[in-house]
N, C-alpha and C positions, 0 to 999 in steps of 0.2 A: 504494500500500500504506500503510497506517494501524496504527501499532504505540501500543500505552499500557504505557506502563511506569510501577509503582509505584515509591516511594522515590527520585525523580528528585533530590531535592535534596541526594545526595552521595554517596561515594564510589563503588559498583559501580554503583551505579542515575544517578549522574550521569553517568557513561562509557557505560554505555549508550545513553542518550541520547543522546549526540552522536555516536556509533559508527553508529549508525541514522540518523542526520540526513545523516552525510555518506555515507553513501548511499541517498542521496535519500528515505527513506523516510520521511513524515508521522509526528512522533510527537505523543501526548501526555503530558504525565509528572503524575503527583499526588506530594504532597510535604505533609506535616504544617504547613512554615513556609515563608519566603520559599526562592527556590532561583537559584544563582548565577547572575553576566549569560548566560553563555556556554551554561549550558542551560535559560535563558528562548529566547535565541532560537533554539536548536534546537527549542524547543517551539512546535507550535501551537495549543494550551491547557496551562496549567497548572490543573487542579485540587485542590483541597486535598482531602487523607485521612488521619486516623487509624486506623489497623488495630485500634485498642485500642478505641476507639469506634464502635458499632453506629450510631448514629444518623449520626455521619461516614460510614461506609457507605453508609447507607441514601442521603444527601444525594449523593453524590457520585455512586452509580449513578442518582440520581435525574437528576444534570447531567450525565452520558454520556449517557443515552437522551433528555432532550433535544436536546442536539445532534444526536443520531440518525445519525450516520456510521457503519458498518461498521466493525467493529476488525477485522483481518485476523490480529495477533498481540497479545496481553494476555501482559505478563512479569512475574509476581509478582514482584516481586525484594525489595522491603521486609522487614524482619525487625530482629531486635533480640538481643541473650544478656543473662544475666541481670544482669550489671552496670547494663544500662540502666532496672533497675526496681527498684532497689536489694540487687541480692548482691553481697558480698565478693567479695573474690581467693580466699577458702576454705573459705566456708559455700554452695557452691553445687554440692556430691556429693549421691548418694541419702541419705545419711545428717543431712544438716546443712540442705539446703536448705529456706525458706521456702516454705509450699504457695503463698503469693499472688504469690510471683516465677517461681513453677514453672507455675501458671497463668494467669500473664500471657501468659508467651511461650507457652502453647498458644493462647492468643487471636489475639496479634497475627502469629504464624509459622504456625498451621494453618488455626485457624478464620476470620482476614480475608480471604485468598489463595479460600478456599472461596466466602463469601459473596459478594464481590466477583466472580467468577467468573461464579457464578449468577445475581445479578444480570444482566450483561451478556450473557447466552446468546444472548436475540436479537440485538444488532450482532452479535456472534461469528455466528452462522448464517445472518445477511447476506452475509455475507464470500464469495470464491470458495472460500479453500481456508482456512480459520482455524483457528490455531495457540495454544494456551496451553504456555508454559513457566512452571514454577514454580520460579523458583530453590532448590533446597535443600541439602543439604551430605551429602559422607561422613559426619559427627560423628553423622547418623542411620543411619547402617547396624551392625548390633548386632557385626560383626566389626570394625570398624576401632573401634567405641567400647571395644574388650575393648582395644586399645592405647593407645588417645589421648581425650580429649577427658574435663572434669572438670566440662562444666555439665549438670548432667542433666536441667534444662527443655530445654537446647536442645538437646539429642540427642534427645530425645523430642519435640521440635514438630519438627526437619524428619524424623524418622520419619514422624511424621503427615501430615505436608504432601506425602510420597513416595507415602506408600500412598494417602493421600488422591486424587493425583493419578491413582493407577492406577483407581479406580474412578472418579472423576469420566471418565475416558476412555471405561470401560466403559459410564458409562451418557448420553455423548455422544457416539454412534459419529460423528457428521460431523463433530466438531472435534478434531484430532490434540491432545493432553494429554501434555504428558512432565513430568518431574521433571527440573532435572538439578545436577551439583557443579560449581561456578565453579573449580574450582580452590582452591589455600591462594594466597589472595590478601591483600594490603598494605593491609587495611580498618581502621578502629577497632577490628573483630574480630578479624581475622587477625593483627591483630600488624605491627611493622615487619621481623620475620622470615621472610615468607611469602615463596614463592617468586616470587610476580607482581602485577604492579603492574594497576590496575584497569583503565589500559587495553591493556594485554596480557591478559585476561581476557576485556573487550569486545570487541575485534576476534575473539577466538576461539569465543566467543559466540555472538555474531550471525552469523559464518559457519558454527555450527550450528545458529542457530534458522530458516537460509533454504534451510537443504538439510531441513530435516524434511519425511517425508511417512507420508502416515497407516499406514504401517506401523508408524510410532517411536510410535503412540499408547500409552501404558498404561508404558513404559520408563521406568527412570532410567539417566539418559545422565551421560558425564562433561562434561567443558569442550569436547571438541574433537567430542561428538555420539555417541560410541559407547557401547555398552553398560558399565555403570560397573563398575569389577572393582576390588572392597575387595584 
């Protein structure tokens, strides 16, 4: 089995990684910049990606389908909130936020996961039974945002990247397509008050992204696989 995980080079997406490695499962990770010892060698390619960047895109699906192996699971996990493209602690509501911060993160949380995606359809449909999870979060489901969550790019990219996911399903009926919420995890994002640490996340993860089966296709699922309840 052949997994590629985005965002390899840190926190969820580095747990990933090696969550997958040790059990047994081939990965490859892309990663913006260098990426630490521990999940170079869990990798069996590193290639580099910008999600922000189309032509990184373009270049990276171009060195997947040379290597030309089967991806068996593709895990968007890569993503960003609006601090990481310059919003404040408080200019980042409907009302304050910058359009160019609010459309980054629809770039790099909806539209890279998509294209990248697409790109790879053929390895994906190589595969026996191949799987896309998209990592995404509650902070896009419009009930739990009526409670919590105050950057409204990022509520609105993994909306998109949820619903995105449900059509990309629809109109790949052989490759099972889910969305799903990692949990509130101990990320740059998450905060150091989140309830779980990234690899308590990972192990719970991966033992829902190896029990999917094409029934789960078109859902958003929580951490542990099941149907997600705001």
């Amino acid at each position: 089995m052949r997994a590629l995980v985005t965002g390899a080079g840190r926190g969820l997406g580095a747990a990933l990684v090696n969550e997958l490695a040790t059990r047994g499962i081939t990965v490859i990770g892309t990663a913006r910049r260098d990426v630490p010892t521990d999940v170079a060698r869990s990798c069996e390619h590193i290639v580099q990606l910008d999600l922000a960047d189309r032509l990184s895109i373009a270049a990276a699906v171009n060195e997947l389908n040379t290597i030309g192996e089967p991806i068996d699971l593709l895990v968007n996990n890569a993503g960003l909130d609006g601090r990481s493209v310059g919003g404040g602690e408080h200019d980042r509501g409907p009302l304050e936020i910058d359009p160019n911060v609010f459309m980054r993160q629809i770039e790099v949380n909806a539209l890279g996961p998509l294209l990248l995606s697409r790109g790879l359809v053929e390895l994906l449909q190589a595969a026996t039974a191949p799987r896309i999870v998209n990592v995404s979060s509650q902070l896009g489901h419009p009930e739990v945002v009526r409670r919590a969550g105050r950057d409204v790019g990022y509520n609105a990219s993994k909306a998109a990247l949820t619903t995105t996911s449900a059509t990309l399903a629809r109109d790949l009926p052989g490759v099972t397509v889910v969305a799903v919420h990692p949990g509130w995890v101990r990320t740059d994002m998450g905060g150091p008050e989140a309830a779980l640490s990234v690899e308590e996340s990972a192990t719970r993860l991966v033992d829902a992204m190896l029990a999917l089966r094409p029934e789960h296709s078109g859902q958003f699922l929580d951490v542990d696989g099941y149907p997600f309840q705001p």
